[in-house]
N, CA, C and O atoms as CSV, one atom per row, in Angstrom:
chain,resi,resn,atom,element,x,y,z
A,1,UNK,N,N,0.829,-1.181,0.000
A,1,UNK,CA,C,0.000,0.000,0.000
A,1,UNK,C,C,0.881,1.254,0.000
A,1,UNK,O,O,1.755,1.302,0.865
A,2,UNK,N,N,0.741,2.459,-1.016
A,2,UNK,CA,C,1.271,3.337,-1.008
A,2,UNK,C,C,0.858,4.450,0.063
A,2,UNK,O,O,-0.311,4.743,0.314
A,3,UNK,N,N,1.718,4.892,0.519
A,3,UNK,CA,C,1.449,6.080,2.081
A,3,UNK,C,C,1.488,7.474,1.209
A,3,UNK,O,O,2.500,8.141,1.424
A,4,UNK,N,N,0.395,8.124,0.094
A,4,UNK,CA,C,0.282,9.448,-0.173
A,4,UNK,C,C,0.627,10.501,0.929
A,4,UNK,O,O,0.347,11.623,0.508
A,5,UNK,N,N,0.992,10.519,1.836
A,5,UNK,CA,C,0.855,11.767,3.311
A,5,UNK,C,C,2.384,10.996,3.465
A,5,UNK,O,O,2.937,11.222,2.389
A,6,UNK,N,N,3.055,10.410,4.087
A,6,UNK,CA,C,3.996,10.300,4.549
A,6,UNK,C,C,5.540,10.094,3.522
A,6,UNK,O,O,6.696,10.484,3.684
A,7,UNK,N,N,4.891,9.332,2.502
A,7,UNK,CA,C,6.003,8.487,1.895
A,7,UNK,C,C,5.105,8.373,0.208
A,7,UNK,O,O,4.934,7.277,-0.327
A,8,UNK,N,N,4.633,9.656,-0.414
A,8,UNK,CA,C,4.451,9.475,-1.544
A,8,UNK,C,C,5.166,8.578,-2.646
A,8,UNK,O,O,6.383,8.594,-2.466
A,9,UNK,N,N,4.826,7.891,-3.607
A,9,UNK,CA,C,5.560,7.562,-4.448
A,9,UNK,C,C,6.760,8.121,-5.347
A,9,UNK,O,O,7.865,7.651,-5.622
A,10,UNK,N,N,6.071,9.378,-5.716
A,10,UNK,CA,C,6.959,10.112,-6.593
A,10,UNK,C,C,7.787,11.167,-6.343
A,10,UNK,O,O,8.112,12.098,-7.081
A,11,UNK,N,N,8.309,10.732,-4.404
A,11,UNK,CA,C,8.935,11.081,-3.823
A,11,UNK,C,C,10.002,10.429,-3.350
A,11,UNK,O,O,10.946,10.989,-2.792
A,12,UNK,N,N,9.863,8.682,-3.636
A,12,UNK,CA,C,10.320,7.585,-3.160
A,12,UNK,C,C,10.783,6.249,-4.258
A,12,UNK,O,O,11.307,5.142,-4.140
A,13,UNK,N,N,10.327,6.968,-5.182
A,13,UNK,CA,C,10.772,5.963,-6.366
A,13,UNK,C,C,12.273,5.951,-7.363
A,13,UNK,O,O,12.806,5.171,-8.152
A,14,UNK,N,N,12.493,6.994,-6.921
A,14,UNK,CA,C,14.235,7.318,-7.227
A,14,UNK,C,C,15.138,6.416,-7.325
A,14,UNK,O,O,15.728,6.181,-6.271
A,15,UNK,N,N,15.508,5.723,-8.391
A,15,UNK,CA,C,16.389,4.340,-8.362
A,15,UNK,C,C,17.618,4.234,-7.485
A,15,UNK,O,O,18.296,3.232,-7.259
A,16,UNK,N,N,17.775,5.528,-7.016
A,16,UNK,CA,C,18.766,5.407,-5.823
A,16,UNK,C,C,18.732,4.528,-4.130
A,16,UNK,O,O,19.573,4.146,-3.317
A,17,UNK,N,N,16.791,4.520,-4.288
A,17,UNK,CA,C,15.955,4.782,-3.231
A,17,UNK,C,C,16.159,5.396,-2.064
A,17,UNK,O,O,15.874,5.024,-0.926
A,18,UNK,N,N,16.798,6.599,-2.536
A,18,UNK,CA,C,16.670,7.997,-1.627
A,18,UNK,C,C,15.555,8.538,-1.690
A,18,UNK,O,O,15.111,9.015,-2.735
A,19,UNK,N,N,14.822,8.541,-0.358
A,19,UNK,CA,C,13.555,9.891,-0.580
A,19,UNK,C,C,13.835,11.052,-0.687
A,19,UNK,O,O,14.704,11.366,0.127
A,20,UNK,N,N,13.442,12.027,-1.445
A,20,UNK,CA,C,13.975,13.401,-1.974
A,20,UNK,C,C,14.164,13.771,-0.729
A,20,UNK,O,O,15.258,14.152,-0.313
A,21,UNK,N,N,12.978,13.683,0.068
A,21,UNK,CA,C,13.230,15.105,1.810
A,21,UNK,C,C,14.638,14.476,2.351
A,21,UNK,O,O,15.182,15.056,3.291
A,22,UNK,N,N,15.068,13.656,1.958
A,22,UNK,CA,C,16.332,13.288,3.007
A,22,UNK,C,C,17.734,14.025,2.249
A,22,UNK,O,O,18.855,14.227,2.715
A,23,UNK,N,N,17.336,14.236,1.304
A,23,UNK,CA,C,18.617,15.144,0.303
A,23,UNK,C,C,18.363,16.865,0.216
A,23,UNK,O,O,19.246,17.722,0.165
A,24,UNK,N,N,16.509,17.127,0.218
A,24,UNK,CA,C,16.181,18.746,0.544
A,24,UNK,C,C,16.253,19.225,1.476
A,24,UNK,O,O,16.391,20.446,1.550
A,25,UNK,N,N,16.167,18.224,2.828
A,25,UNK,CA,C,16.113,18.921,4.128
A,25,UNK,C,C,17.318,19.854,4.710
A,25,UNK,O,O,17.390,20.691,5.610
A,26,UNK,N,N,18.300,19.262,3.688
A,26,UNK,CA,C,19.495,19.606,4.043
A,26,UNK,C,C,20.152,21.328,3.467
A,26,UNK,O,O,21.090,21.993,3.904
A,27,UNK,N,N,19.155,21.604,2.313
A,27,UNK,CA,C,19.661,22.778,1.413
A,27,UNK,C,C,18.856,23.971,1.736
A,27,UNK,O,O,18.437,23.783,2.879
A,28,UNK,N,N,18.467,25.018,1.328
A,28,UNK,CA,C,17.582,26.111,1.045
A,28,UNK,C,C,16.156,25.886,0.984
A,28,UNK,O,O,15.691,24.777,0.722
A,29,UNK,N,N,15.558,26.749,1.182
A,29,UNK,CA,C,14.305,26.539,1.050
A,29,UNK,C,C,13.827,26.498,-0.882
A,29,UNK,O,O,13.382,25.512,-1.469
A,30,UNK,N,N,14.023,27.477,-1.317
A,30,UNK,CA,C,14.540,27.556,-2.765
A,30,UNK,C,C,15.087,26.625,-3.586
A,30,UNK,O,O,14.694,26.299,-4.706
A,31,UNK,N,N,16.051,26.197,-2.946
A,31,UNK,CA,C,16.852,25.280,-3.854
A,31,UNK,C,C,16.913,23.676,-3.789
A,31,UNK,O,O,17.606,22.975,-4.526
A,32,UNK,N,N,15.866,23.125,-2.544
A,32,UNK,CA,C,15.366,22.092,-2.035
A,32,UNK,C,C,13.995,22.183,-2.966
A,32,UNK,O,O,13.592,21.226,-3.627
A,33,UNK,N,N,13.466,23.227,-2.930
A,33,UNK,CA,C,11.986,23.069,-3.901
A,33,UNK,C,C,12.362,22.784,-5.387
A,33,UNK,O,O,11.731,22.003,-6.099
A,34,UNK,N,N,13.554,23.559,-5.818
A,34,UNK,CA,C,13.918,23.191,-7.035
A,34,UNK,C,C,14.009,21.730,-7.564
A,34,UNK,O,O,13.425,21.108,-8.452
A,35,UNK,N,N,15.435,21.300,-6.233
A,35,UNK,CA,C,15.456,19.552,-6.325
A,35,UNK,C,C,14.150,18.893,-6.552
A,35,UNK,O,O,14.128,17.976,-7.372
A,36,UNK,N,N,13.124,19.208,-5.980
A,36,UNK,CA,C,12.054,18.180,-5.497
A,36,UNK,C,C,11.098,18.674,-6.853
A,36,UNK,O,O,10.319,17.801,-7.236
A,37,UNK,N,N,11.085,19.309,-7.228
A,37,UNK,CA,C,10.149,19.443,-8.740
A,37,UNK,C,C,10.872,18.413,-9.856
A,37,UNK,O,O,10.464,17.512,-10.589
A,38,UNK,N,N,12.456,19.182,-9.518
A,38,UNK,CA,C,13.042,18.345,-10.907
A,38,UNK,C,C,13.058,16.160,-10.310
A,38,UNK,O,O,13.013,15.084,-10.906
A,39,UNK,N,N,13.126,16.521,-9.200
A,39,UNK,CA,C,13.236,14.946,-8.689
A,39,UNK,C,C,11.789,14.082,-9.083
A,39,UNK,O,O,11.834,12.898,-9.418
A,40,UNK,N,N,10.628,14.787,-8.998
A,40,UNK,CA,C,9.324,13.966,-9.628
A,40,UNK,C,C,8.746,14.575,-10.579
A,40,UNK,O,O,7.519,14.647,-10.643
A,41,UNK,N,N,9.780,15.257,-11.713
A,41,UNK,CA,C,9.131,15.439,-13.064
A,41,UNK,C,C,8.624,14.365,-13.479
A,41,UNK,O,O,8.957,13.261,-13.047
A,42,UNK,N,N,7.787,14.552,-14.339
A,42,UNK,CA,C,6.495,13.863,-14.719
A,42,UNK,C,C,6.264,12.809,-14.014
A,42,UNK,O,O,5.725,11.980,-14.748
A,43,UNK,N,N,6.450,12.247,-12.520
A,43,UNK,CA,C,5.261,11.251,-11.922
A,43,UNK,C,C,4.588,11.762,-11.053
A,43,UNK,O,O,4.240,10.962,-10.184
A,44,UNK,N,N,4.091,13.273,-10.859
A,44,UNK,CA,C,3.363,13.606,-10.323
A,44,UNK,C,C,2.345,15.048,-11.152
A,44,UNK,O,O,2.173,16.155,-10.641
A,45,UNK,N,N,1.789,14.568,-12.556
A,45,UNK,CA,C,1.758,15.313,-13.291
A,45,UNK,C,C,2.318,15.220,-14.593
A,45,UNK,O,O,2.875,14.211,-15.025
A,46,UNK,N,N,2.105,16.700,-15.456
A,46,UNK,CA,C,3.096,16.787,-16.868
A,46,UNK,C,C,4.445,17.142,-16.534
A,46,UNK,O,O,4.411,17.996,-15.648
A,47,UNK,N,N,5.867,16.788,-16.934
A,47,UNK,CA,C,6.785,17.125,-16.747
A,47,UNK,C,C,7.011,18.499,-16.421
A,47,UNK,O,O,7.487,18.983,-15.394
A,48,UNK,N,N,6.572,19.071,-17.510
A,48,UNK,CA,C,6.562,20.536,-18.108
A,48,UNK,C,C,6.708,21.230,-17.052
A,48,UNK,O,O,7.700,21.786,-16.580
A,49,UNK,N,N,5.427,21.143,-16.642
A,49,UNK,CA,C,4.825,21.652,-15.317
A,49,UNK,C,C,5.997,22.420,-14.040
A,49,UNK,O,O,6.292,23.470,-13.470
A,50,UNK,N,N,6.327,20.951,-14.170
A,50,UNK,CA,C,7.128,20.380,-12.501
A,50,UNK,C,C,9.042,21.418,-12.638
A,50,UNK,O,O,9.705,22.061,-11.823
A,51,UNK,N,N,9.267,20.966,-14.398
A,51,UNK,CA,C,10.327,21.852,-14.616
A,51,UNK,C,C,9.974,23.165,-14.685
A,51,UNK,O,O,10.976,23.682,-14.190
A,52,UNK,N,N,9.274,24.017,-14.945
A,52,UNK,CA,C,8.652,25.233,-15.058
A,52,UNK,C,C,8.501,26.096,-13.665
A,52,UNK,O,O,8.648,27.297,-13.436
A,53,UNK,N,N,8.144,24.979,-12.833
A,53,UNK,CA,C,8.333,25.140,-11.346
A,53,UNK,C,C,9.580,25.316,-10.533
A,53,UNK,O,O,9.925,26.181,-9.728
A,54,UNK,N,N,10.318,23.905,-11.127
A,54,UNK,CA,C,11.703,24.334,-10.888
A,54,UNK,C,C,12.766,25.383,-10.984
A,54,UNK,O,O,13.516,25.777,-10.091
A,55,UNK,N,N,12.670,25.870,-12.596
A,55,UNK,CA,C,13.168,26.884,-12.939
A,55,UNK,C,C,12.626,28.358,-11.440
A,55,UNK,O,O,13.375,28.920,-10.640
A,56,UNK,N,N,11.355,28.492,-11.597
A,56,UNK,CA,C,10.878,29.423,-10.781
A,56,UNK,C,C,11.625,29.704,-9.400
A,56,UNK,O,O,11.965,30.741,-8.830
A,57,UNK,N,N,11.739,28.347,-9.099
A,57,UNK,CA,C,12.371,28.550,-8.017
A,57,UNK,C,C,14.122,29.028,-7.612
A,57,UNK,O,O,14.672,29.764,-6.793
A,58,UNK,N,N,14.514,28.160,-8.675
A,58,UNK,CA,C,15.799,28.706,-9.517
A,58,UNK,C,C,16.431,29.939,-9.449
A,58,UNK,O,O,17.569,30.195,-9.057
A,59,UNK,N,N,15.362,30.847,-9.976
A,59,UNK,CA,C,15.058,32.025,-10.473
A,59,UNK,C,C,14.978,32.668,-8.809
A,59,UNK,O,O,15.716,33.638,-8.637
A,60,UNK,N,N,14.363,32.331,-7.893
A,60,UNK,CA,C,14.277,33.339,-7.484
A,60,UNK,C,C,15.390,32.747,-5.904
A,60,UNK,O,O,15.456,33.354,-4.835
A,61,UNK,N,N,15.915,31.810,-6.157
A,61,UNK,CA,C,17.074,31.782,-5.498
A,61,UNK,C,C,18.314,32.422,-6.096
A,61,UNK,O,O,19.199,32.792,-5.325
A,62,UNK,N,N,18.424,32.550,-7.147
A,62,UNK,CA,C,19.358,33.686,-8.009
A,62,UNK,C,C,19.345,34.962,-7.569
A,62,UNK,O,O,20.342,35.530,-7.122
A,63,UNK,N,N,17.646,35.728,-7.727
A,63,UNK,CA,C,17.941,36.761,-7.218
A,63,UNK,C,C,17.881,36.916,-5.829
A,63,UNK,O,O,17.639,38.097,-5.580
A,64,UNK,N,N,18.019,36.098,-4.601
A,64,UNK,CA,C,17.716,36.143,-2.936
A,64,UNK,C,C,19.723,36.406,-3.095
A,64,UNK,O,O,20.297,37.410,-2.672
A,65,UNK,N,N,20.402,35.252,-3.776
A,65,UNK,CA,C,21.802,35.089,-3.742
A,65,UNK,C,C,22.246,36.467,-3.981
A,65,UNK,O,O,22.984,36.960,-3.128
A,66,UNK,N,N,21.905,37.193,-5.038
A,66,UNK,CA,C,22.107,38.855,-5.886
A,66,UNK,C,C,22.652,39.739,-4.251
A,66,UNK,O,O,23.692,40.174,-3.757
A,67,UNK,N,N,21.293,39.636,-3.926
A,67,UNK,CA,C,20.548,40.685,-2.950
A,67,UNK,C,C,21.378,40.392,-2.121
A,67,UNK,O,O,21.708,41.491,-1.676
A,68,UNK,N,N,22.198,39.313,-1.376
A,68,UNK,CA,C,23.051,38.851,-0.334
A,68,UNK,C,C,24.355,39.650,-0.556
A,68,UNK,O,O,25.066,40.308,0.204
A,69,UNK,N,N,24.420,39.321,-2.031
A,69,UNK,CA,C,25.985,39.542,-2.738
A,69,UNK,C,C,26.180,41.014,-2.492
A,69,UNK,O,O,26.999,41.542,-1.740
A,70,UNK,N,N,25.268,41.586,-3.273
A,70,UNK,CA,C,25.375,43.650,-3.916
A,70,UNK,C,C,25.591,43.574,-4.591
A,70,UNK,O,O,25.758,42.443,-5.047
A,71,UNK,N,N,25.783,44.564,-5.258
A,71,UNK,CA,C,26.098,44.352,-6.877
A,71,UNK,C,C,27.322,44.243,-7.245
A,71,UNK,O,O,28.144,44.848,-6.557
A,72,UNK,N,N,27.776,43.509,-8.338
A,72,UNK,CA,C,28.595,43.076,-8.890
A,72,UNK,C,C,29.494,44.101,-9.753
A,72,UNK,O,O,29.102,44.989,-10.511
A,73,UNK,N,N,30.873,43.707,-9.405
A,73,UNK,CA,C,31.549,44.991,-9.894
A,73,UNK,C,C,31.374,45.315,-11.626
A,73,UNK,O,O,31.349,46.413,-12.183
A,74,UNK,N,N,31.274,44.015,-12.194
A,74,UNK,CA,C,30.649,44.460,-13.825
A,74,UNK,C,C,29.562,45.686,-13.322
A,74,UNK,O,O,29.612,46.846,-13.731
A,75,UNK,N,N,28.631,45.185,-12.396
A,75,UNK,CA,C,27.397,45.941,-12.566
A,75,UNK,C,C,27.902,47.421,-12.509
A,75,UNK,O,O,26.886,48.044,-12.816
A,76,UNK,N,N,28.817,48.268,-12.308
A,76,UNK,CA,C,29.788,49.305,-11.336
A,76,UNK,C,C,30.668,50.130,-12.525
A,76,UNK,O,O,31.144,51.265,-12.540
A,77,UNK,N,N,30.662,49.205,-13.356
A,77,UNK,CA,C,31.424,49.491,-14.666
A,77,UNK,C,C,30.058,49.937,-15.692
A,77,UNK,O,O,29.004,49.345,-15.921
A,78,UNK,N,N,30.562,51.147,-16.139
A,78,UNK,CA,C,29.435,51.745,-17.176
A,78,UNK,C,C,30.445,51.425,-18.946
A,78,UNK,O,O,31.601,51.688,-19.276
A,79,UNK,N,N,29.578,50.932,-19.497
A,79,UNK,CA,C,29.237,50.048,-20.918
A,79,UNK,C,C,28.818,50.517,-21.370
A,79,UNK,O,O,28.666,49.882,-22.414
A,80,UNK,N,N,28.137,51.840,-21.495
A,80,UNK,CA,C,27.360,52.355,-22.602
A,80,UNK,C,C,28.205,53.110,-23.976
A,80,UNK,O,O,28.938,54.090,-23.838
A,81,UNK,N,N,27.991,52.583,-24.998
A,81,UNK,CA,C,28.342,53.253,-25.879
A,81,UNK,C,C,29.332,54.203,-25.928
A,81,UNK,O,O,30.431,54.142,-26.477
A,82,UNK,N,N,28.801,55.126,-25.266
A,82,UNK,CA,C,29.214,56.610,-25.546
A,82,UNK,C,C,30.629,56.747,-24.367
A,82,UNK,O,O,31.548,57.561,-24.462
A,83,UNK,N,N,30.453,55.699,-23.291
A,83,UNK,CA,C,31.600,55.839,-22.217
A,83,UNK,C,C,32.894,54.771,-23.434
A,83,UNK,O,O,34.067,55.082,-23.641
A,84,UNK,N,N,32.183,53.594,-23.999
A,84,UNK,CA,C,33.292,52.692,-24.606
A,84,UNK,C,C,34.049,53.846,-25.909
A,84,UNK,O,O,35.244,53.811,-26.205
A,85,UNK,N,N,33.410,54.445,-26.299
A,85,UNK,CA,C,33.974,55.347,-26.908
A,85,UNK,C,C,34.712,56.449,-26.617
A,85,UNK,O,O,35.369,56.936,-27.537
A,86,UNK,N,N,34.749,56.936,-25.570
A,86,UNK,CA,C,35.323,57.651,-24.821
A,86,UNK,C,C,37.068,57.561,-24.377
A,86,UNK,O,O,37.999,58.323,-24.113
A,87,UNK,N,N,36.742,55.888,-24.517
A,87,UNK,CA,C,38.141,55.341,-23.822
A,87,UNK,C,C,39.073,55.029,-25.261
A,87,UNK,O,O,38.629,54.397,-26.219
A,88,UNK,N,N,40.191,55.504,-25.200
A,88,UNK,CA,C,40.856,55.565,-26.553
A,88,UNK,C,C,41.799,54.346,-26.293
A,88,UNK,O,O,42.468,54.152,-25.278
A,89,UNK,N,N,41.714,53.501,-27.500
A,89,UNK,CA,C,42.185,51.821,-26.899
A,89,UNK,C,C,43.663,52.149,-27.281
A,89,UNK,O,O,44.500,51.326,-26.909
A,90,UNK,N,N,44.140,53.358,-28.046
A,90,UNK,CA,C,45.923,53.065,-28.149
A,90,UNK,C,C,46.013,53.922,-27.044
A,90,UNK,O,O,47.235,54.047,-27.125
A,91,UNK,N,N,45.733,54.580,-26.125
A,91,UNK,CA,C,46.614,55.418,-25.012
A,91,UNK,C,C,46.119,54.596,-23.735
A,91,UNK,O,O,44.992,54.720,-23.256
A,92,UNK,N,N,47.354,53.530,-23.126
A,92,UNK,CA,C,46.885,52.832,-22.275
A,92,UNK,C,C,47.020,53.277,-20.945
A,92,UNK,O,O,47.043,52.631,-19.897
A,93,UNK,N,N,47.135,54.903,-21.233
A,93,UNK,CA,C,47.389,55.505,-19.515
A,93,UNK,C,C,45.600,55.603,-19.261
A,93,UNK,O,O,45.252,55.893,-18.116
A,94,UNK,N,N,44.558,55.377,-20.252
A,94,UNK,CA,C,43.485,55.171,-19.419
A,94,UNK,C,C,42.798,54.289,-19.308
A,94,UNK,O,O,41.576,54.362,-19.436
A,95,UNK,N,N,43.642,52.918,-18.956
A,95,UNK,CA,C,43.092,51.851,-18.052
A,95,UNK,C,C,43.248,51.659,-16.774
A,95,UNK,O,O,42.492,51.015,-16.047
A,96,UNK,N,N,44.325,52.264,-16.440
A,96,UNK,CA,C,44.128,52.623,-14.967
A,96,UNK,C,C,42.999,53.608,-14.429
A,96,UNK,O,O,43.014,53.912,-13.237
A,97,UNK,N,N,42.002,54.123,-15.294
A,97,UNK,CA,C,40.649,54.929,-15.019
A,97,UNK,C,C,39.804,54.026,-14.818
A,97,UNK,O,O,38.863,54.351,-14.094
A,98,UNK,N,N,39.819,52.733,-15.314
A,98,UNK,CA,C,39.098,52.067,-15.205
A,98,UNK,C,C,38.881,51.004,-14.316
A,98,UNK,O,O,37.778,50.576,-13.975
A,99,UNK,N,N,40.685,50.337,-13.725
A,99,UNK,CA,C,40.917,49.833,-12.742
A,99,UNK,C,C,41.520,50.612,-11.314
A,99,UNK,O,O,42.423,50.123,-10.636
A,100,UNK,N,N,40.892,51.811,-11.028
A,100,UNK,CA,C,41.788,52.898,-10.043
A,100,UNK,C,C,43.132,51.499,-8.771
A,100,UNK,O,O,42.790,50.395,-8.349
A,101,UNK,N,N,44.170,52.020,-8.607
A,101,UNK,CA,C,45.033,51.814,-7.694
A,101,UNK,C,C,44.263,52.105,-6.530
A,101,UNK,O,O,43.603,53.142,-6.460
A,102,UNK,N,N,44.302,51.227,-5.571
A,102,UNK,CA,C,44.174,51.435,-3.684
A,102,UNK,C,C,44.973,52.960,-3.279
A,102,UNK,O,O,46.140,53.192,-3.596
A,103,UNK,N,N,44.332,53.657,-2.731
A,103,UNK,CA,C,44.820,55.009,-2.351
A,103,UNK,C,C,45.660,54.280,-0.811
A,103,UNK,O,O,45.268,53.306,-0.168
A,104,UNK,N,N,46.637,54.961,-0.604
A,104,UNK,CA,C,47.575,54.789,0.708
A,104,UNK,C,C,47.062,55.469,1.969
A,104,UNK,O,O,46.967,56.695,1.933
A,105,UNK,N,N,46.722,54.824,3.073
A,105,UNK,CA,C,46.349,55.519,4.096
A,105,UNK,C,C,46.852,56.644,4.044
A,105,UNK,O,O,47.747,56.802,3.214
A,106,UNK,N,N,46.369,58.029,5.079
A,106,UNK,CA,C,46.746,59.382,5.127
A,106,UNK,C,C,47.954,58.965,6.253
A,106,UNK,O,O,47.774,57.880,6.807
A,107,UNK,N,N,49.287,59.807,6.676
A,107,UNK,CA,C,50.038,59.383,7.337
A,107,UNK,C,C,49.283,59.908,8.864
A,107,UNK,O,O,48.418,60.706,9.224
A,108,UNK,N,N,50.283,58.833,9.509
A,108,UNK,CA,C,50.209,58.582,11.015
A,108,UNK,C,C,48.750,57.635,11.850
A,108,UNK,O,O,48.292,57.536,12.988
A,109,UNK,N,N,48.403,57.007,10.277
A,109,UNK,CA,C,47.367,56.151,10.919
A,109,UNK,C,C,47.592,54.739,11.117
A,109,UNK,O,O,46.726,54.044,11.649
């Protein structure tokens, strides 16, 4: 007899016979939901579905990770057009504008 409430099937049928919660309990809330969609694509449902779900979750453990991080020094660096043009690629005294040197403490500190 299959236990739907405790010990679903398509939670337990994993040729490993690992039950998923014993591998999600261990991760994110996010990234444990991810596992467990992609772990019973299509036997609980259309595949589609279950990956579509996954991704979602994916997705928004990406941006929780972002938000932890700050922004990223690419993000810090301006790319637009008009700055890449700006920067003249034979005079290489202005790449150091772009990578500034650590300023030296003020003395006596």
């Amino acid at each position: 007899m299959t236990d739907n409430v405790n010990h679903p099937s398509h939670y337990t049928s994993h040729p490993s016979g690992i039950e998923c919660i014993k591998v999600t309990e261990h991760m994110s809330f996010c990234v444990g939901n991810a596992i467990k969609y992609l772990w019973r694509a299509g036997l609980k449902g259309p595949a589609i579905q279950d990956l579509e779900k996954a991704r979602w979750y994916v997705d928004r453990e990406i941006q929780r990770q972002k938000s932890l991080a700050g922004p990223s020094p690419a993000a810090t660096v301006d790319n637009t057009p008009a700055a890449c043009d700006a920067l003249d690629q034979d005079d290489p005294t202005d790449i150091p504008s772009l990578f500034p040197k650590p300023q030296a403490p003020p003395m006596g500190m």
